[in-house]
MMTF fields as JSON, N, C-alpha, C and O atoms, coordinates in Angstrom:
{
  "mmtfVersion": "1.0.0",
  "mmtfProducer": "UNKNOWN",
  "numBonds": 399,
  "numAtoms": 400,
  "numGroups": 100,
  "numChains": 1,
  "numModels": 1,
  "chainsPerModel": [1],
  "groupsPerChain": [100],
  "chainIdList": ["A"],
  "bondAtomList": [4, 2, 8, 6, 12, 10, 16, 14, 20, 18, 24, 22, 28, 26, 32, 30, 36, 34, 40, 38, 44, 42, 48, 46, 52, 50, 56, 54, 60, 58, 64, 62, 68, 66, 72, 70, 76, 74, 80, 78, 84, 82, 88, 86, 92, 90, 96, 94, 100, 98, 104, 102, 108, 106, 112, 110, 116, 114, 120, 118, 124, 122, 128, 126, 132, 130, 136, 134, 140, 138, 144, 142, 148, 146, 152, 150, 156, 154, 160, 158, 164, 162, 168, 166, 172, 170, 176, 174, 180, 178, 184, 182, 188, 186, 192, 190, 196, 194, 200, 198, 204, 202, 208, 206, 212, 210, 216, 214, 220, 218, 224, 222, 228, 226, 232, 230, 236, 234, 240, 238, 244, 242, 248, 246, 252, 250, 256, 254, 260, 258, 264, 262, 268, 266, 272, 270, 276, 274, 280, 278, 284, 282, 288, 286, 292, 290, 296, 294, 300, 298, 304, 302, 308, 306, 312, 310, 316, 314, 320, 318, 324, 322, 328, 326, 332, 330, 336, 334, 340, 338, 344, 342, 348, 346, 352, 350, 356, 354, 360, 358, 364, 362, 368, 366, 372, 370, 376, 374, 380, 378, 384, 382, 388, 386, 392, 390, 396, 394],
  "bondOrderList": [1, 1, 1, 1, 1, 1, 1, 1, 1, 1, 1, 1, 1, 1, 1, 1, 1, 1, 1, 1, 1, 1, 1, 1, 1, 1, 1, 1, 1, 1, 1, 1, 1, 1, 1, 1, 1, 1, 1, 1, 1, 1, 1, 1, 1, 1, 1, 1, 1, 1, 1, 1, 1, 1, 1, 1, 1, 1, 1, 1, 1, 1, 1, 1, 1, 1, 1, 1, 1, 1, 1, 1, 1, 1, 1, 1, 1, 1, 1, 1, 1, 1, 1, 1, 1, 1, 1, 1, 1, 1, 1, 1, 1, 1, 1, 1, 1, 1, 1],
  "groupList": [{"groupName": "UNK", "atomNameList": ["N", "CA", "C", "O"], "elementList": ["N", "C", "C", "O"], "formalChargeList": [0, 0, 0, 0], "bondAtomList": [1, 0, 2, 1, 3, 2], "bondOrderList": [1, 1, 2], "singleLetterCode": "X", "chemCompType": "L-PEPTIDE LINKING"}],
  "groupTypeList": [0, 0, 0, 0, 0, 0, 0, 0, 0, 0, 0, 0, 0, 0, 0, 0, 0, 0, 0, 0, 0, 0, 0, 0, 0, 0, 0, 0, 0, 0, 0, 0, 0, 0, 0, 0, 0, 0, 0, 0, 0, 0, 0, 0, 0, 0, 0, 0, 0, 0, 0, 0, 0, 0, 0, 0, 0, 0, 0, 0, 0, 0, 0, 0, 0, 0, 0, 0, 0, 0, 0, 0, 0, 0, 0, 0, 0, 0, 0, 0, 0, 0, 0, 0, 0, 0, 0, 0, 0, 0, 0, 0, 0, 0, 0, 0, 0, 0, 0, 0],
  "groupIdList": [1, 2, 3, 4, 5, 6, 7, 8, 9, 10, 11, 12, 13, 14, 15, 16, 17, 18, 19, 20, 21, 22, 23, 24, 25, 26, 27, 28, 29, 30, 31, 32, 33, 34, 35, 36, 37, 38, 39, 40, 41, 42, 43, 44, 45, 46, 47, 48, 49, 50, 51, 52, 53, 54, 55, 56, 57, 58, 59, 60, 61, 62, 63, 64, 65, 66, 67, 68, 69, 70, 71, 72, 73, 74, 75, 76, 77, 78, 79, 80, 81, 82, 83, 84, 85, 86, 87, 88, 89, 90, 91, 92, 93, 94, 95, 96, 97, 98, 99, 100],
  "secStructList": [7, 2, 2, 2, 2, 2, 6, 6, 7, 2, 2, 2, 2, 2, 2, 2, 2, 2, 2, 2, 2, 2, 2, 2, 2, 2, 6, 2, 2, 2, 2, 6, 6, 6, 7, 7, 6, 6, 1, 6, 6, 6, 6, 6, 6, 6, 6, 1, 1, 1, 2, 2, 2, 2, 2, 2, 2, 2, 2, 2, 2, 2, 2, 2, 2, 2, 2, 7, 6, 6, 7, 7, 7, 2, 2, 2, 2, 2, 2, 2, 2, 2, 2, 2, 2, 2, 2, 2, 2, 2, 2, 2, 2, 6, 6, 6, 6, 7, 7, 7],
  "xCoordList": [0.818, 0.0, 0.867, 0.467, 1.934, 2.937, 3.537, 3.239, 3.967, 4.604, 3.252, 3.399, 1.991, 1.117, 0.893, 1.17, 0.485, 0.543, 0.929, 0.249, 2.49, 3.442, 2.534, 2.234, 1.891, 1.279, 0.402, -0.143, 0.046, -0.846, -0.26, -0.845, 1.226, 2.121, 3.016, 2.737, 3.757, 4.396, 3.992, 4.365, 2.959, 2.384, 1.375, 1.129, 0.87, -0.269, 0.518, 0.208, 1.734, 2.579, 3.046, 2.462, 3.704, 4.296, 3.104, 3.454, 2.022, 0.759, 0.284, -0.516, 0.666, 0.757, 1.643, 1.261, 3.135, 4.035, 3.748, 3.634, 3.722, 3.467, 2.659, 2.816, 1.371, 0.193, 0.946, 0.968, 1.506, 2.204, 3.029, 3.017, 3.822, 5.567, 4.486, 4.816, 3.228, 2.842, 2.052, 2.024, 1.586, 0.974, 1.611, 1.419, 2.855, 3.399, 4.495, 5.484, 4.44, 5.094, 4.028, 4.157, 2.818, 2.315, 1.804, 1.026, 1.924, 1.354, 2.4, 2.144, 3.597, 4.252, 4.869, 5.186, 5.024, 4.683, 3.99, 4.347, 3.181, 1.612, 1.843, 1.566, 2.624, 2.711, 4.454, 4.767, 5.354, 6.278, 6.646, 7.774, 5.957, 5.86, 5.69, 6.144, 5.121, 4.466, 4.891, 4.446, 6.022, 6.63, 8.161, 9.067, 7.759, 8.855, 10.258, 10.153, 11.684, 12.72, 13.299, 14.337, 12.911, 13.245, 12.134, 12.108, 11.127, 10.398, 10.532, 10.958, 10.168, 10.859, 10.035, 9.95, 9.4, 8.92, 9.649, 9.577, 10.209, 10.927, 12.099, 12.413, 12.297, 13.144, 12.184, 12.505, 11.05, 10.024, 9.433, 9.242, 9.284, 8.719, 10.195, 10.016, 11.275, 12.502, 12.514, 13.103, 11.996, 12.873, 11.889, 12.321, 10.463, 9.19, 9.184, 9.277, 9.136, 8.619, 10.145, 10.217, 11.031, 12.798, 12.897, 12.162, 13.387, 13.248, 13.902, 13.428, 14.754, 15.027, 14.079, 14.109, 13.07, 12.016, 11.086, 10.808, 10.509, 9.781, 10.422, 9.85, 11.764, 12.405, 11.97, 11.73, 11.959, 11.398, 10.35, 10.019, 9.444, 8.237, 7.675, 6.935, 8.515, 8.371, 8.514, 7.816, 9.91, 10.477, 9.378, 9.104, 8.846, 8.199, 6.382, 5.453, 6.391, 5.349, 5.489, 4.821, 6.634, 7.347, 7.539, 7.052, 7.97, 7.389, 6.543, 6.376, 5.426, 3.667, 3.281, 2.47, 4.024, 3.557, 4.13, 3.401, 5.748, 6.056, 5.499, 5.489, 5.097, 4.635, 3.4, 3.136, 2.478, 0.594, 0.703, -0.174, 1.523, 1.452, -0.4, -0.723, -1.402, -2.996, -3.547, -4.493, -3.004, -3.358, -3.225, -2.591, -3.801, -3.532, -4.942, -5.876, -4.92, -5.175, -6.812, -6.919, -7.666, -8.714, -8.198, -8.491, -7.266, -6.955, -5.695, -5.199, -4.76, -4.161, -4.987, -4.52, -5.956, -6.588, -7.465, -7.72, -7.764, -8.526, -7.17, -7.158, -5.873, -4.964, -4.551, -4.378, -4.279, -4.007, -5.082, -4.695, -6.505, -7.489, -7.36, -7.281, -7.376, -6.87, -5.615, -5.703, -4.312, -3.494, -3.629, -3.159, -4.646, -4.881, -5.459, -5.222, -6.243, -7.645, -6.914, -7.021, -5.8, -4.685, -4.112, -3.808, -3.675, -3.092, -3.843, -3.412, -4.819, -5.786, -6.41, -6.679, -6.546, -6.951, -5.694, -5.796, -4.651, -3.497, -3.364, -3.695, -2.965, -3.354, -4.027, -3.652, -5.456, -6.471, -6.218, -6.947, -5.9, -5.741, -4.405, -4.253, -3.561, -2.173, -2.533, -1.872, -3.851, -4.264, -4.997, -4.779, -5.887, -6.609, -6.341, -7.145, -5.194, -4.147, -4.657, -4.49, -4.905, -5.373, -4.363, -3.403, -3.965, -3.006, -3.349, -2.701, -4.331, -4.693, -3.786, -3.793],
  "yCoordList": [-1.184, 0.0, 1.255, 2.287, 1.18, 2.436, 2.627, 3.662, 2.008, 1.694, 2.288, 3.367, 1.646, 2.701, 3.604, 4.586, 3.998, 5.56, 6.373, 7.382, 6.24, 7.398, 7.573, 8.765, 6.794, 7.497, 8.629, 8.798, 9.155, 9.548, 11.42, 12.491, 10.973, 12.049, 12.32, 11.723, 13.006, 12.719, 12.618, 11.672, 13.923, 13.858, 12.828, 12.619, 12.257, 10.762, 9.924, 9.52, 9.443, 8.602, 9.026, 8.361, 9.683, 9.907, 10.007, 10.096, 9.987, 10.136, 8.592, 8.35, 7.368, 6.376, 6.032, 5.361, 6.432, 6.159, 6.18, 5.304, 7.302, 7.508, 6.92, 6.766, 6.488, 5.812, 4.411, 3.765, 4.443, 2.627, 2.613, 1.717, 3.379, 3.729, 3.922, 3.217, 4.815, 4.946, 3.775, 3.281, 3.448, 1.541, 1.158, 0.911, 0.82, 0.292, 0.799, 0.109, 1.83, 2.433, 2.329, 1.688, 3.245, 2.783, 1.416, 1.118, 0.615, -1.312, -1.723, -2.25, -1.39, -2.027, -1.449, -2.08, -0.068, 0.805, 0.223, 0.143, -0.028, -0.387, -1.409, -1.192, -3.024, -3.825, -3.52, -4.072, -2.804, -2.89, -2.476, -2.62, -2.152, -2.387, -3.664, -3.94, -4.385, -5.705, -6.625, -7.756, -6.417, -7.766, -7.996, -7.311, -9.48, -10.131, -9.981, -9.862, -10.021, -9.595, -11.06, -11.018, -12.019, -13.456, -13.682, -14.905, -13.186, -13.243, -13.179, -12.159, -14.246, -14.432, -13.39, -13.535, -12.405, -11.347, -9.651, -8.713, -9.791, -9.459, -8.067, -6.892, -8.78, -7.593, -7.002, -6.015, -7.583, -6.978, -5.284, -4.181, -5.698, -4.596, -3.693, -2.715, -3.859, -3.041, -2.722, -1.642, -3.073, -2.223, -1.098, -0.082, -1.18, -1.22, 0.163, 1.231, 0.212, 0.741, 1.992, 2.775, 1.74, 2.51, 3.909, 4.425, 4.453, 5.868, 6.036, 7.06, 5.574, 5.625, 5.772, 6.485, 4.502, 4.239, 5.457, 6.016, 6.001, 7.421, 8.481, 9.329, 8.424, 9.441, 10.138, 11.317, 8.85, 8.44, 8.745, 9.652, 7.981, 8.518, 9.992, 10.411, 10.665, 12.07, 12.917, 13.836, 12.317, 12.981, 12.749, 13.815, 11.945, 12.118, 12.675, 13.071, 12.595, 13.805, 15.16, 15.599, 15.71, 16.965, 16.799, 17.726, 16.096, 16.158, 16.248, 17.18, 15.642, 16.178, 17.247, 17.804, 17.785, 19.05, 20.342, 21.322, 20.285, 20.867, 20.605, 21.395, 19.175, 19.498, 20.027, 20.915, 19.713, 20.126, 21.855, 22.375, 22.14, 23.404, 23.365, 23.066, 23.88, 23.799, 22.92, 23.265, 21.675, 20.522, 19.591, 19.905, 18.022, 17.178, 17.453, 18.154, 16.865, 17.075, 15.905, 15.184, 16.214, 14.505, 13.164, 12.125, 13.401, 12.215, 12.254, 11.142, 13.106, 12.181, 11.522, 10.46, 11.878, 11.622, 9.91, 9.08, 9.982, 8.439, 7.383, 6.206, 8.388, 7.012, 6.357, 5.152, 7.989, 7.52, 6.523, 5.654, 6.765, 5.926, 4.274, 3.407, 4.288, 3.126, 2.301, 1.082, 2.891, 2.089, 1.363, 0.295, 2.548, 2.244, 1.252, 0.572, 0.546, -0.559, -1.552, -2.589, -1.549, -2.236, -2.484, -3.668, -2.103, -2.369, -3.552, -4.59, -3.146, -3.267, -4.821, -5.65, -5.041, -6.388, -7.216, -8.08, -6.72, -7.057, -8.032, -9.218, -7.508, -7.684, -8.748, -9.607, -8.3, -9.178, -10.751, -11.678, -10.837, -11.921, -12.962, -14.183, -11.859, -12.748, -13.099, -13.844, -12.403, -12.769, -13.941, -14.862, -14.009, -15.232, -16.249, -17.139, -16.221, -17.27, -17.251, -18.299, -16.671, -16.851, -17.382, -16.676, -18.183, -18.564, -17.955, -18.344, -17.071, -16.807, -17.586, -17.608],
  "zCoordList": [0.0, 0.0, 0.0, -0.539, 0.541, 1.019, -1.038, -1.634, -1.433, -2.532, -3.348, -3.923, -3.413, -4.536, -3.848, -4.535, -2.694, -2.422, -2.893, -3.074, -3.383, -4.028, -5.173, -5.237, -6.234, -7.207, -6.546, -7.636, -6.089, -5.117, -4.929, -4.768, -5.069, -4.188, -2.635, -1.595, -2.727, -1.825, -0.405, 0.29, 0.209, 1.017, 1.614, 2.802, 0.543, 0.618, 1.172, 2.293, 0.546, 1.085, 2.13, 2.985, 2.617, 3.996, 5.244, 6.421, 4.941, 5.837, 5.853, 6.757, 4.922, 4.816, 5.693, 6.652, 5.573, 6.064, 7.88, 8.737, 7.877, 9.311, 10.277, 11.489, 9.171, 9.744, 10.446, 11.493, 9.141, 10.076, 10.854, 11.698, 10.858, 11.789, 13.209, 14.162, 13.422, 14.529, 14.834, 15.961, 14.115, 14.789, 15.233, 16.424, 14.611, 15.802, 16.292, 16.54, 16.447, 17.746, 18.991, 20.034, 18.515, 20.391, 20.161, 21.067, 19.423, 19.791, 20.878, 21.961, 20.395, 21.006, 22.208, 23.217, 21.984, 23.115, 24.486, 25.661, 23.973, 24.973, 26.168, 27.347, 25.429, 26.037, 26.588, 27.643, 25.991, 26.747, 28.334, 28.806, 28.779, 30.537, 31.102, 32.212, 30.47, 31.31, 30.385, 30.582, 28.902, 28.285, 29.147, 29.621, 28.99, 29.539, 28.454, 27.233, 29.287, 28.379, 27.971, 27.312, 28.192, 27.932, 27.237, 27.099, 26.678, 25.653, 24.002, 23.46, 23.314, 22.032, 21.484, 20.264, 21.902, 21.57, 21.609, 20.814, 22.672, 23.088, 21.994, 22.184, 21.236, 20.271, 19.246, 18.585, 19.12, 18.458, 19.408, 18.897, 20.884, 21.569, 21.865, 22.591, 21.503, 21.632, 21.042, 21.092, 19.815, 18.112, 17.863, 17.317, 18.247, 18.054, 19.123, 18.517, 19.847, 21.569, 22.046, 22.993, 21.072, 21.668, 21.633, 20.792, 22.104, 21.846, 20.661, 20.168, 19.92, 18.714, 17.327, 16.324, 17.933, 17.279, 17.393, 16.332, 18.658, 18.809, 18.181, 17.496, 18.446, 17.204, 15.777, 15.518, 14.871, 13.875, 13.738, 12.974, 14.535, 14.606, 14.188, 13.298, 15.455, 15.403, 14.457, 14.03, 14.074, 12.676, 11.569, 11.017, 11.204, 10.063, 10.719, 10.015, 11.432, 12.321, 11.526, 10.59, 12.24, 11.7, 10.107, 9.461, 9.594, 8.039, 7.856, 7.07, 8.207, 7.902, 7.959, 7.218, 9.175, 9.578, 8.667, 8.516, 7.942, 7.372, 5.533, 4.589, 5.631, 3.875, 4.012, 3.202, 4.881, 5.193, 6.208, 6.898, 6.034, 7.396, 8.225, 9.375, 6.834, 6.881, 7.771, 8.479, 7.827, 7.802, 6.95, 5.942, 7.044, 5.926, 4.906, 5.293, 3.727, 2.42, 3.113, 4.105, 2.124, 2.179, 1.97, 2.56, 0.897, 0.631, 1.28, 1.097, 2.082, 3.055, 4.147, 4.558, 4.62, 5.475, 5.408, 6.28, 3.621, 3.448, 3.565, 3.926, 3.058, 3.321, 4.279, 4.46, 5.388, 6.712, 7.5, 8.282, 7.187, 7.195, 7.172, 8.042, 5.87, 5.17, 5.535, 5.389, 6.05, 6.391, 7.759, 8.153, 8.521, 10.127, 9.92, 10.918, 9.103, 9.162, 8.749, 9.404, 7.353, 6.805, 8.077, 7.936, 9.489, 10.583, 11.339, 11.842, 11.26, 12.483, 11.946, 12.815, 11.014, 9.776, 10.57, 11.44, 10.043, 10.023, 11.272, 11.275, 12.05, 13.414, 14.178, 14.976, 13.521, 13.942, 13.03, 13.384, 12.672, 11.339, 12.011, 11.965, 12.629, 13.361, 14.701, 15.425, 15.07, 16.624, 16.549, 17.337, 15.643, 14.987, 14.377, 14.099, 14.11, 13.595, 11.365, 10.742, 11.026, 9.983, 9.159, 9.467, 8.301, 7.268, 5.655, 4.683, 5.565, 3.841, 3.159, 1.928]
}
């Protein structure tokens, strides 16, 4: 989805972008208080949850904010939309064990 976005323009995509960089930043965010560090999960909620990772985050925050000054566009808004539900599917599908 990130990859056709760019037809879209630059701003569509990076509002794509962001949509996902922040899923999971606070997903994993969320549970890193109460994940175990001997958990084969474990480097997922580090890589995910680091201040390195919030960094990032931020930074392309601050890109949004400098390509949209106004705000975002409609159609950044259906993408950012769209990638959140693309998350959230996502997600639900690995919680459910789905194999498609």
């Amino acid at each position: 989805f990130l990859r056709a976005s760019l037809q879209d323009g630059y701003p569509v995509a990076l509002a794509v972008l962001y949509g996902a960089e922040k899923a999971y930043f606070d997903a994993w965010s969320a549970v890193r208080a109460t994940a175990r560090r001997d958990s084969d999960y474990w480097p997922f909620v580090d890589n995910w949850s680091s201040p390195a990772f919030a960094h990032w985050v931020a930074s392309l925050a601050g890109l949004l904010d400098e390509v949209t000054p106004d705000g975002p566009t409609a159609a950044m808004q259906a993408s950012f939309d769209r990638v959140v539900r693309f998350e959230l599917r996502f997600w639900t599908a690995v919680h459910a064990g789905d194999t498609w």
